[in-house]
Backbone and ligand atoms as CSV (ligand in chain L), in Angstrom:
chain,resi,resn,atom,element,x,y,z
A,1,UNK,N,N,3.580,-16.327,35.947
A,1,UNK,CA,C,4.604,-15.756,35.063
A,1,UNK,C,C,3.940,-15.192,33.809
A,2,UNK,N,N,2.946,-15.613,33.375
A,2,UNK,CA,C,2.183,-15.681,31.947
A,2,UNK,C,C,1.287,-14.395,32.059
A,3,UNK,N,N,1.470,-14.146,33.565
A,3,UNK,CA,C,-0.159,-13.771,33.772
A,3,UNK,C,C,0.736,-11.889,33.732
A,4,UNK,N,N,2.079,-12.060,34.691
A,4,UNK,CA,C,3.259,-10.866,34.984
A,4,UNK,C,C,3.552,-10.704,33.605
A,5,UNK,N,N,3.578,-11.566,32.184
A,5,UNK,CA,C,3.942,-10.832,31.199
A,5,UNK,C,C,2.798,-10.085,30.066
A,6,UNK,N,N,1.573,-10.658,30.743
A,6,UNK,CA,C,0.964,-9.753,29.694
A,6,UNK,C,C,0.332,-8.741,30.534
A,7,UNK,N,N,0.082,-8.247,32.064
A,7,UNK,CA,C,0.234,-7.513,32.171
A,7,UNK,C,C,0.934,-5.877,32.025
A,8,UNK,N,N,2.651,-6.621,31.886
A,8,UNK,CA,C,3.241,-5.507,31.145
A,8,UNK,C,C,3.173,-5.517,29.987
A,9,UNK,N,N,2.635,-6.304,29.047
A,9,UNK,CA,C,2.105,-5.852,27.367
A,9,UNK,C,C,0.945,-5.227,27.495
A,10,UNK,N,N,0.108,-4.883,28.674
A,10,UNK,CA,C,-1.160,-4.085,28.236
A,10,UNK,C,C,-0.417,-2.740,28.889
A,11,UNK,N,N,0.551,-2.525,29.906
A,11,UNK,CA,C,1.288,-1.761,30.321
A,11,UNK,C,C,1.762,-0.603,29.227
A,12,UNK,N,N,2.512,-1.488,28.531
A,12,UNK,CA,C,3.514,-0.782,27.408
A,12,UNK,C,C,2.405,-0.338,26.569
A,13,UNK,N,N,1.215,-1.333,26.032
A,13,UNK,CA,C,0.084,-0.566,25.336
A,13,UNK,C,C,-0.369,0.734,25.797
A,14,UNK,N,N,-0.365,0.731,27.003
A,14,UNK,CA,C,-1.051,1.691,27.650
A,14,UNK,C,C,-0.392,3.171,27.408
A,15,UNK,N,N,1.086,2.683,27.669
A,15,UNK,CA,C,2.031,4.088,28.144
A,15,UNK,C,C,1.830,4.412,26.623
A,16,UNK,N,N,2.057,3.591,25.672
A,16,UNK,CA,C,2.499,4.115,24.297
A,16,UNK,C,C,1.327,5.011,23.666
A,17,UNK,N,N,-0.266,4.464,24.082
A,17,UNK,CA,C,-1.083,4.682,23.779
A,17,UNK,C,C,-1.452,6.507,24.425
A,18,UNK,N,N,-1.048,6.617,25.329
A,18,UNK,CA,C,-1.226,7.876,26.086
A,18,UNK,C,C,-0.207,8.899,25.518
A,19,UNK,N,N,0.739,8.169,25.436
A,19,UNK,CA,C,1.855,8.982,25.073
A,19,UNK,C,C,1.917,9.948,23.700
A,20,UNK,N,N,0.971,8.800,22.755
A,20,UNK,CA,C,0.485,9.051,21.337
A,20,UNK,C,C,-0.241,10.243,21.344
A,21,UNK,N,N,-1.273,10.468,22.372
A,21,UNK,CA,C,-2.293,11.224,22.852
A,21,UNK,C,C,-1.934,12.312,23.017
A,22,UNK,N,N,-0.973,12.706,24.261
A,22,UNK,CA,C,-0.332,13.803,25.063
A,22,UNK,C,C,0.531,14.239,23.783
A,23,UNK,N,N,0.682,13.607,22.543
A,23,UNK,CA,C,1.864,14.489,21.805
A,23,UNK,C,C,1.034,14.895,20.535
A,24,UNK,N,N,-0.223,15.290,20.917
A,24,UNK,CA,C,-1.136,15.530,19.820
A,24,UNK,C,C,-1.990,14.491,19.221
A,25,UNK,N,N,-1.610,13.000,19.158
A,25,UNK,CA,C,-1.811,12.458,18.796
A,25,UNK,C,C,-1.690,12.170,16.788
A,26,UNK,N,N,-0.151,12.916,16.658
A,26,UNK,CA,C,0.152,12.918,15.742
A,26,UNK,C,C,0.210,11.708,14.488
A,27,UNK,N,N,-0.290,11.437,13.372
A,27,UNK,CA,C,0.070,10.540,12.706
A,27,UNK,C,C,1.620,10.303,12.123
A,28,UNK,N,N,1.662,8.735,12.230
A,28,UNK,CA,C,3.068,8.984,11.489
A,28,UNK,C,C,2.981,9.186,9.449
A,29,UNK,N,N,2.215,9.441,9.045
A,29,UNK,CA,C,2.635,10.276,7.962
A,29,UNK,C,C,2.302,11.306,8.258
A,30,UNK,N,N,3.599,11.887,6.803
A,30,UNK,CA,C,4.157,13.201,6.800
A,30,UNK,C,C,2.686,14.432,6.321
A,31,UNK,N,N,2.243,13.914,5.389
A,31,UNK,CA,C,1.141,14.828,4.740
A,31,UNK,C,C,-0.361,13.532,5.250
A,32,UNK,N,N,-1.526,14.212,5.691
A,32,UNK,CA,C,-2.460,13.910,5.844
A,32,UNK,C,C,-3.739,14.066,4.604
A,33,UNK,N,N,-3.892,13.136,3.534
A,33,UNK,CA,C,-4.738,13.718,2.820
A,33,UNK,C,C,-6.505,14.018,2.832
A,34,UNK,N,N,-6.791,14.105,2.643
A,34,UNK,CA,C,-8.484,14.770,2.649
A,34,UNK,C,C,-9.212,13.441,1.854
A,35,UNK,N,N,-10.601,13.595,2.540
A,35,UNK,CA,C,-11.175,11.820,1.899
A,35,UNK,C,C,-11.258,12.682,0.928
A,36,UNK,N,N,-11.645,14.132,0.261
A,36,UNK,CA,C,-11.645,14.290,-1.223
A,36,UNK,C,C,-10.168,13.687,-2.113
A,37,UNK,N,N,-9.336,14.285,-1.892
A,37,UNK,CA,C,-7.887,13.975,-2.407
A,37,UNK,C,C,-8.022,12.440,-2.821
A,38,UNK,N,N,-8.121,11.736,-1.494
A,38,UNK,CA,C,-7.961,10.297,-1.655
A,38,UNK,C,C,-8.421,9.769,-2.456
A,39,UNK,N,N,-9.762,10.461,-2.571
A,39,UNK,CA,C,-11.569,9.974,-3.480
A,39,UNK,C,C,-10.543,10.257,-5.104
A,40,UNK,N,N,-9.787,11.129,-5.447
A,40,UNK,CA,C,-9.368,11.882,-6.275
A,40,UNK,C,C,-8.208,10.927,-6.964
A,41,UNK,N,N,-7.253,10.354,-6.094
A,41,UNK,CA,C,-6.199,9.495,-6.653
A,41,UNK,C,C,-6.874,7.855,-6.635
A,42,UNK,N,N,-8.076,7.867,-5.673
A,42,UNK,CA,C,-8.948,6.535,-6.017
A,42,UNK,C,C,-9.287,6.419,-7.501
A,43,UNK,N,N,-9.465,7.436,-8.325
A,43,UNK,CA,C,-10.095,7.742,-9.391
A,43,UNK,C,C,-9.402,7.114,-10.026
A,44,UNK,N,N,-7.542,7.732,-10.249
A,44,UNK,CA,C,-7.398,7.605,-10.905
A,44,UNK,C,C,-7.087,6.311,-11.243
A,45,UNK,N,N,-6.577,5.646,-10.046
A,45,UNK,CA,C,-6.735,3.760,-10.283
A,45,UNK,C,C,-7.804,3.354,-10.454
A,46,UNK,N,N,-8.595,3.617,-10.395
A,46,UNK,CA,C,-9.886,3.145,-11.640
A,46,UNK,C,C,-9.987,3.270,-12.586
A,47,UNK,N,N,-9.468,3.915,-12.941
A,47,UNK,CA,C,-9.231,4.467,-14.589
A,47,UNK,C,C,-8.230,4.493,-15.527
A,48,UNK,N,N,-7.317,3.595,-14.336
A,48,UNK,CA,C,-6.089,3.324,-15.024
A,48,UNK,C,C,-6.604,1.461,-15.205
A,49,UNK,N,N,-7.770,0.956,-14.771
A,49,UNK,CA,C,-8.051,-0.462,-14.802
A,49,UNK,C,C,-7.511,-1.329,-13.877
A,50,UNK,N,N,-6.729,-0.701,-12.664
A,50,UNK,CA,C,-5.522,-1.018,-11.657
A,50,UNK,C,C,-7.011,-2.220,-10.882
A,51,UNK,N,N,-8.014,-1.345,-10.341
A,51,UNK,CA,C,-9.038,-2.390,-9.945
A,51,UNK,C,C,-9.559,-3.772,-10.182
A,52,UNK,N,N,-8.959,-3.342,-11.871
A,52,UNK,CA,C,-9.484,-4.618,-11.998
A,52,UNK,C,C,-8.908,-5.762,-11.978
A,53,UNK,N,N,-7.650,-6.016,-11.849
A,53,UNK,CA,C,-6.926,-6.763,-10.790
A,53,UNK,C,C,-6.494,-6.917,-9.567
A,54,UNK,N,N,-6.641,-5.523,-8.999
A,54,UNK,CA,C,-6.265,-5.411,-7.625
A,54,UNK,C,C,-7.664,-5.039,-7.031
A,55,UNK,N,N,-8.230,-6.348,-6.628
A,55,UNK,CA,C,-9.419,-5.995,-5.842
A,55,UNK,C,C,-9.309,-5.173,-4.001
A,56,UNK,N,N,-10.573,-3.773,-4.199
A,56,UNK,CA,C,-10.385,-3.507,-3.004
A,56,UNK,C,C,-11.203,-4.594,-1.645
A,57,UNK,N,N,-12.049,-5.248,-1.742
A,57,UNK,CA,C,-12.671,-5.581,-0.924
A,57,UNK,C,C,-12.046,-7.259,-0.670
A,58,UNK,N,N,-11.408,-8.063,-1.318
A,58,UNK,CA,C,-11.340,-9.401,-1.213
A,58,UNK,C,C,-9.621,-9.128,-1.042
A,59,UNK,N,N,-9.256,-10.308,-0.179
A,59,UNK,CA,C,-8.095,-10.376,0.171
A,59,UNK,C,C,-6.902,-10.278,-1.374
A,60,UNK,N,N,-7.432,-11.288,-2.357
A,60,UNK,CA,C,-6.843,-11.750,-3.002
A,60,UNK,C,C,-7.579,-12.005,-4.703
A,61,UNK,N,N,-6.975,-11.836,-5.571
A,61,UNK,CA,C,-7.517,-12.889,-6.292
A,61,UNK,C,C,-7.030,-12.907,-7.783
A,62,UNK,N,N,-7.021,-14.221,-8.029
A,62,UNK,CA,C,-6.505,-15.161,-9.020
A,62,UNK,C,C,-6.075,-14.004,-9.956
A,63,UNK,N,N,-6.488,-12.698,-10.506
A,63,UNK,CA,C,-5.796,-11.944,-11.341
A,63,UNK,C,C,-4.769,-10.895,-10.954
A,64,UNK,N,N,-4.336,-10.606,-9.278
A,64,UNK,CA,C,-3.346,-9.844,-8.832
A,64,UNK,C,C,-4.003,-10.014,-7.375
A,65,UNK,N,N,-2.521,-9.614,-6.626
A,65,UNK,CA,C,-3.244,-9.111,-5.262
A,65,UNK,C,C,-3.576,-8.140,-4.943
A,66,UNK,N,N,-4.490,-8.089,-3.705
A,66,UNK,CA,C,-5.311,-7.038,-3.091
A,66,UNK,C,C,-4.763,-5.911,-3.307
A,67,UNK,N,N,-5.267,-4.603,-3.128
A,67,UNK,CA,C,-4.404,-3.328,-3.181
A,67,UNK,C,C,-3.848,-3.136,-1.883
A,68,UNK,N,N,-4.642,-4.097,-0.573
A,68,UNK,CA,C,-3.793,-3.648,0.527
A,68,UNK,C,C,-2.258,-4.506,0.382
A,69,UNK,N,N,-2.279,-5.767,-0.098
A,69,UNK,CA,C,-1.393,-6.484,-0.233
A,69,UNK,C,C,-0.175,-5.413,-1.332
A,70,UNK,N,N,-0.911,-4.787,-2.268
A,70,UNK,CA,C,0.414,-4.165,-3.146
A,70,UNK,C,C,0.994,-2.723,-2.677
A,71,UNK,N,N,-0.002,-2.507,-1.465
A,71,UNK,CA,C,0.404,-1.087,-1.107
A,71,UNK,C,C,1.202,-1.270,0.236
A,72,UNK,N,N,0.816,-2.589,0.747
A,72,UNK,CA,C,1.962,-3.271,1.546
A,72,UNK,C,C,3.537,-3.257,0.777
A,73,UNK,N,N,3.751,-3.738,-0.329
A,73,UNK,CA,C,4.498,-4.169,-1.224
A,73,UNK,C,C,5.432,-2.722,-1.473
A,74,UNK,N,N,4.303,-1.858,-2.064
A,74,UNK,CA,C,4.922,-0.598,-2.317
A,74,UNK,C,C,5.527,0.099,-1.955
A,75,UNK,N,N,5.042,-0.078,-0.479
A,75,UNK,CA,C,5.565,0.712,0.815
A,75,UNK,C,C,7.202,0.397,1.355
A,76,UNK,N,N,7.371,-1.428,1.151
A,76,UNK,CA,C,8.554,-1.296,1.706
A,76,UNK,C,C,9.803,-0.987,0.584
A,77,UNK,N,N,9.038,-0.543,-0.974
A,77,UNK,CA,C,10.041,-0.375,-1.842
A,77,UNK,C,C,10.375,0.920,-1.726
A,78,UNK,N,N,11.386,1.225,-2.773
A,78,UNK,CA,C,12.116,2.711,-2.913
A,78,UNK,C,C,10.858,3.725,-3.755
A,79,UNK,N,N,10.712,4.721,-3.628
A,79,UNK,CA,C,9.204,5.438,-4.081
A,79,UNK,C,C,9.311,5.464,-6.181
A,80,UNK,N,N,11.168,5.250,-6.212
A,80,UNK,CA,C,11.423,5.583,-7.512
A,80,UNK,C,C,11.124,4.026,-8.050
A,81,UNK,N,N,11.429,2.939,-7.517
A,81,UNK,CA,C,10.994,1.314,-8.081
A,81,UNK,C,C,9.743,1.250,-8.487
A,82,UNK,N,N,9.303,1.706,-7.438
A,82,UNK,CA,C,6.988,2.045,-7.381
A,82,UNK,C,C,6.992,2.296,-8.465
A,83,UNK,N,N,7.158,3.218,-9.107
A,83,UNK,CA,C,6.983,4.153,-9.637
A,83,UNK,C,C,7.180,3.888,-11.222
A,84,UNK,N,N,8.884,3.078,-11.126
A,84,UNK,CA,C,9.095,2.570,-12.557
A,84,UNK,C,C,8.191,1.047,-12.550
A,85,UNK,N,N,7.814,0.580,-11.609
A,85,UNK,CA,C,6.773,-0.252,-12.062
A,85,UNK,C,C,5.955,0.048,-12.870
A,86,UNK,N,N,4.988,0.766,-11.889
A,86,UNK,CA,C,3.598,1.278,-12.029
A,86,UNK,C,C,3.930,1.716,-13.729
A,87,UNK,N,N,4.628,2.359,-14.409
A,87,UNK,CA,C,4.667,2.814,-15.467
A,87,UNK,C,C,5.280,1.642,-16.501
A,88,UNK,N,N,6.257,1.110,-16.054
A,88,UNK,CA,C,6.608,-0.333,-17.140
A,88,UNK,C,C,7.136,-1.729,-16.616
A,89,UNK,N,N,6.000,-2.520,-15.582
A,89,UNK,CA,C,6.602,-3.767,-14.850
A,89,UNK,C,C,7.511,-4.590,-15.803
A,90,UNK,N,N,7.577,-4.808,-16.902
A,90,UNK,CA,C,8.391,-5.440,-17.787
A,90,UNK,C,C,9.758,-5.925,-17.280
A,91,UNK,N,N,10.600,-4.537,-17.434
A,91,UNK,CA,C,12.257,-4.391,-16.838
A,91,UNK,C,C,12.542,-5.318,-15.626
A,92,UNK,N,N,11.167,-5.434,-14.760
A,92,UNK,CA,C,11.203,-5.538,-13.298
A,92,UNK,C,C,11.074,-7.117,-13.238
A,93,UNK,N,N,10.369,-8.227,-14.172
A,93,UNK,CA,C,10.150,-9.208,-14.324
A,93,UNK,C,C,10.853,-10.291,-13.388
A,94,UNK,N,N,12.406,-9.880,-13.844
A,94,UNK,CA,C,13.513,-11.231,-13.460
A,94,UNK,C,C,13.978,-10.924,-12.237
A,95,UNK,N,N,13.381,-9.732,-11.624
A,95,UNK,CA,C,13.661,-9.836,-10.008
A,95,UNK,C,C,13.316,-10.628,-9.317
A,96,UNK,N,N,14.247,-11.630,-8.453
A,96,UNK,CA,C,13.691,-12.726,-7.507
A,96,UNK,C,C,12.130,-12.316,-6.449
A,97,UNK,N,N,11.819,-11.327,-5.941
A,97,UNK,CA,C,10.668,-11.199,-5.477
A,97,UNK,C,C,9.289,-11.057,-6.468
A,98,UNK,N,N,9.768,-10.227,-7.757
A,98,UNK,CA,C,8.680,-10.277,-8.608
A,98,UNK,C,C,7.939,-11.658,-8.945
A,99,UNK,N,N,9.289,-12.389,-9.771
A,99,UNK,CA,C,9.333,-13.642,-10.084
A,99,UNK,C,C,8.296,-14.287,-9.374
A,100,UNK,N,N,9.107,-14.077,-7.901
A,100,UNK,CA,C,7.615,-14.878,-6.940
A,100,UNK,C,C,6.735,-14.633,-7.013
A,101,UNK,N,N,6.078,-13.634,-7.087
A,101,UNK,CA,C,4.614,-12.741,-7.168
A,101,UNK,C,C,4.019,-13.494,-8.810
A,102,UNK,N,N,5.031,-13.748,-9.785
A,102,UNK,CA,C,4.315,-14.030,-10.763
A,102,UNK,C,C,3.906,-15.145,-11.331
A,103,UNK,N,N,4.940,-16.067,-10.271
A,103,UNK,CA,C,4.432,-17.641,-10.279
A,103,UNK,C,C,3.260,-17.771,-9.222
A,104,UNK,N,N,3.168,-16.879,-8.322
A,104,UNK,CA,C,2.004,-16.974,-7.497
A,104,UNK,C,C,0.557,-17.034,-8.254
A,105,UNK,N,N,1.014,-15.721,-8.810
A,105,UNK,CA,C,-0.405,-15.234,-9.643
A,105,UNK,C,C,-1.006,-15.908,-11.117
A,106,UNK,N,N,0.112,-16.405,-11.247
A,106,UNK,CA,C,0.722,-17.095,-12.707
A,106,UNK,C,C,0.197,-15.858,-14.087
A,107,UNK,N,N,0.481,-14.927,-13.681
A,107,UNK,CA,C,0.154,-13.732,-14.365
A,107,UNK,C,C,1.335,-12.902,-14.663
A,108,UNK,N,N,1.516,-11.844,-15.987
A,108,UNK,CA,C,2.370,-10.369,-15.613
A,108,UNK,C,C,1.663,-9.246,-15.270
A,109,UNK,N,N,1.681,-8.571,-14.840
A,109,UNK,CA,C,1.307,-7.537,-14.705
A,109,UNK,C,C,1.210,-6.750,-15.930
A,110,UNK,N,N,0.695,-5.957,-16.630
A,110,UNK,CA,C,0.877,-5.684,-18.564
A,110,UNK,C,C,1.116,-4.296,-18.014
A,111,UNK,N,N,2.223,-3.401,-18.832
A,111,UNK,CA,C,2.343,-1.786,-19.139
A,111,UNK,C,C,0.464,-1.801,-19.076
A,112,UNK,N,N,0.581,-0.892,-18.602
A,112,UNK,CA,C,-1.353,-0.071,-18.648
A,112,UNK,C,C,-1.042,1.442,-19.015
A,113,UNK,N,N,0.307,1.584,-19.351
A,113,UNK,CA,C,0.477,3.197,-20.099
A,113,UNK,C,C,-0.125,4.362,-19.411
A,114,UNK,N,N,0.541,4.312,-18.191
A,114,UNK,CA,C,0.472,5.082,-17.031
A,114,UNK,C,C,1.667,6.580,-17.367
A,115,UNK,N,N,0.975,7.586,-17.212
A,115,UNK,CA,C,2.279,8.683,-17.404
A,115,UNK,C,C,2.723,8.769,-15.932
A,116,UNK,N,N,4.323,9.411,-16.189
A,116,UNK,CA,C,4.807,9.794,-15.208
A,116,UNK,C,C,4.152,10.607,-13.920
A,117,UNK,N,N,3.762,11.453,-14.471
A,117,UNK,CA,C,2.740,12.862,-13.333
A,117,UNK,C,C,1.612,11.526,-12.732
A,118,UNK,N,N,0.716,10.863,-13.278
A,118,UNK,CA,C,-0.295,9.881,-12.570
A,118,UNK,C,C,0.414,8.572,-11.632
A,119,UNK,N,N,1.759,8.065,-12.557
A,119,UNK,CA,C,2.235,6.785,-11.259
A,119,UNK,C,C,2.612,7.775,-10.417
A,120,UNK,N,N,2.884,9.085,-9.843
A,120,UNK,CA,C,3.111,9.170,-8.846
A,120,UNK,C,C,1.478,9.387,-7.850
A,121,UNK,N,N,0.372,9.770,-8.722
A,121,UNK,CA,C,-0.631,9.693,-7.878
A,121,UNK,C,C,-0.752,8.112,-7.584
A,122,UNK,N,N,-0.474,7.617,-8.262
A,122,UNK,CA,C,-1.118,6.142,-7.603
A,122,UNK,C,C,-0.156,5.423,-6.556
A,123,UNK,N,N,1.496,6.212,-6.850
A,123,UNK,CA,C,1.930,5.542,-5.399
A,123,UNK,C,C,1.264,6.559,-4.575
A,124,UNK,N,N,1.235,7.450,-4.297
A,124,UNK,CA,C,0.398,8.555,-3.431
A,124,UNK,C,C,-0.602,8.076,-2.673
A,125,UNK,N,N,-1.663,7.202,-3.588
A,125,UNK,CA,C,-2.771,6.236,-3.156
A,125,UNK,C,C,-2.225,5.189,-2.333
A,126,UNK,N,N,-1.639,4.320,-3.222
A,126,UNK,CA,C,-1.080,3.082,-2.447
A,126,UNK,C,C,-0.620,3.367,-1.269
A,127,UNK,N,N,0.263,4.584,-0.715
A,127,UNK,CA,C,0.965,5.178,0.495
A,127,UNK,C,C,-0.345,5.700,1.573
A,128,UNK,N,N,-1.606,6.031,1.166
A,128,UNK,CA,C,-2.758,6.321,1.493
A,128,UNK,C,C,-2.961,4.959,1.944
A,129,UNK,N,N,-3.146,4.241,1.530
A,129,UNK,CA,C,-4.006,2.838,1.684
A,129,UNK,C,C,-2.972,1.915,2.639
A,130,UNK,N,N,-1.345,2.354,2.604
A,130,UNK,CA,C,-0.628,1.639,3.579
A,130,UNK,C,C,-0.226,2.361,4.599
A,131,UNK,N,N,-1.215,3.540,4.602
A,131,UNK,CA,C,-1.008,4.076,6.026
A,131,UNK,C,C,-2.351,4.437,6.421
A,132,UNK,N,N,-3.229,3.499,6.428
A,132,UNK,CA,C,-4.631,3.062,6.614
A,132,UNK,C,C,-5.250,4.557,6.235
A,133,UNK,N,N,-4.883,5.304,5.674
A,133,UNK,CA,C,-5.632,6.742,5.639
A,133,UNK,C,C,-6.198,6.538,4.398
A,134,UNK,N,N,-6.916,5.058,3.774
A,134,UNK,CA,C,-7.374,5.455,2.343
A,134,UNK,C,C,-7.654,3.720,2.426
A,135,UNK,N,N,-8.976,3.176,2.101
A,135,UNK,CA,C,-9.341,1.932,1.391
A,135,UNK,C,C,-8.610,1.653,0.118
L,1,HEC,C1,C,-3.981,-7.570,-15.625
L,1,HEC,C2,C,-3.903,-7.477,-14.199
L,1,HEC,C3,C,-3.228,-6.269,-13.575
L,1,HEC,C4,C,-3.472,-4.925,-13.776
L,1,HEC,C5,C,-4.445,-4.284,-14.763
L,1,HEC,C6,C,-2.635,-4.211,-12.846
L,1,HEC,N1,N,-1.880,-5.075,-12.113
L,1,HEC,FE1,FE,-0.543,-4.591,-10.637
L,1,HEC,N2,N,-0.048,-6.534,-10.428
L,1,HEC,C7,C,-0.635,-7.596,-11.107
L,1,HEC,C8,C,0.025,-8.825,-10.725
L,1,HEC,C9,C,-0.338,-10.205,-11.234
L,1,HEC,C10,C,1.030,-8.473,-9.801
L,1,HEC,C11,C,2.081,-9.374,-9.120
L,1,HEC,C12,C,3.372,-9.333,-9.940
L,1,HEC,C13,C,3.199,-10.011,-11.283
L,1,HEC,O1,O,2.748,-11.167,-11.309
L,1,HEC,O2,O,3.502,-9.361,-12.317
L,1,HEC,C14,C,0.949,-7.020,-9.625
L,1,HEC,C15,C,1.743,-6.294,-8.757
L,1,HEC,C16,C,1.615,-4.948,-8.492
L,1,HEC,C17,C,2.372,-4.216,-7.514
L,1,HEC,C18,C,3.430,-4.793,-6.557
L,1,HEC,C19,C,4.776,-4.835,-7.242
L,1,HEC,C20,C,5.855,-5.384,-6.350
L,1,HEC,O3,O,6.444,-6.396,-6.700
L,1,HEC,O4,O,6.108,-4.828,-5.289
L,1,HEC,C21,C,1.967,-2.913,-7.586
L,1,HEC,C22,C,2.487,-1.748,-6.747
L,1,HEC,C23,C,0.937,-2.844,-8.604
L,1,HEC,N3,N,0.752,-4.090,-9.127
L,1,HEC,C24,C,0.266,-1.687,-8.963
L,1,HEC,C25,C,-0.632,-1.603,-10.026
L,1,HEC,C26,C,-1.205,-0.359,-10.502
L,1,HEC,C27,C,-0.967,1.008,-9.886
L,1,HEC,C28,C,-1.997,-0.681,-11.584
L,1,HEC,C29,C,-2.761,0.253,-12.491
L,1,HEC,C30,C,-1.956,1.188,-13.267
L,1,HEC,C31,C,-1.917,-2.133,-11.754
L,1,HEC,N4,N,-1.085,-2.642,-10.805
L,1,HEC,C32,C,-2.604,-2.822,-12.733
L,1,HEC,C33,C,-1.688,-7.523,-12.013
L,1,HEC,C34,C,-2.214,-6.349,-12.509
């Protein structure tokens, strides 16, 4: 029985996998960016100091989570929430999911005086990085 059900899970892998193929092998995002571009909105979270809490290489750590973990995060929010974060987490504090995130971290996140035109590059990034098209 064990053996009949993962046969049809390498099955369904299979068909889906071909299927992906035969239709171009299209990504599911909408815009594909260029490792320059990416290299480009990488920048600017470096320079906004975003790194230095959101480490790229370690899962986690004691001063924020990972960027894959926040671009996880980002992703399942509304692009306009991202966004008023990224520019003033403050407002956002007493939301029951934040909350959690901040007893986790036992940290706030601080305004880093992000303009409007740049939080949208950095959700741009984060959307890069949660659709594996960007470290
Ligand atoms: C001083 C450390 C620090 C800096 C600098 C920092 N963050 Fe954060 N960030 C955090 C912490 C900690 C959290 C988890 C929520 C909390 O505790 O406030 C977080 C959460 C987030 C989240 C997830 C929010 C959610 O609840 O879905 C995003 C997105 C994010 N940060 C983006 C950024 C960006 C972009 C920058 C640079 C402009 C940045 N962060 C700079 C510490 C930091």
């Amino acid at each position: 029985m064990k053996k009949a059900v993962a046969s049809l899970a390498v099955a369904i892998v299979f068909g889906l996998t071909s299927m992906s193929f035969a239709a171009g092998n299209t990504p599911a995002t909408p815009k594909k960016l260029t490792k320059q571009e990416v290299q480009k909105l990488r920048d600017v979270f470096d320079n906004y100091g975003c790194s230095g809490c959101h480490m790229y290489m370690h899962k986690d750590s004691t001063s924020g989570p990972a960027v894959a973990v926040i671009a996880a995060l980002a992703k399942a929010k509304p692009e306009k929430w991202v966004i008023s974060w990224i520019m003033n987490p403050k407002p956002h504090y007493s939301e029951p999911d934040v909350k959690a995130l901040i007893h986790q971290y036992v940290q706030y996140m601080p305004n880093n005086g992000v303009t409007k035109k740049d939080a949208k590059k950095l959700y741009d990034y984060l959307m890069a990085v949660a659709n594996g098209d960007a470290k």
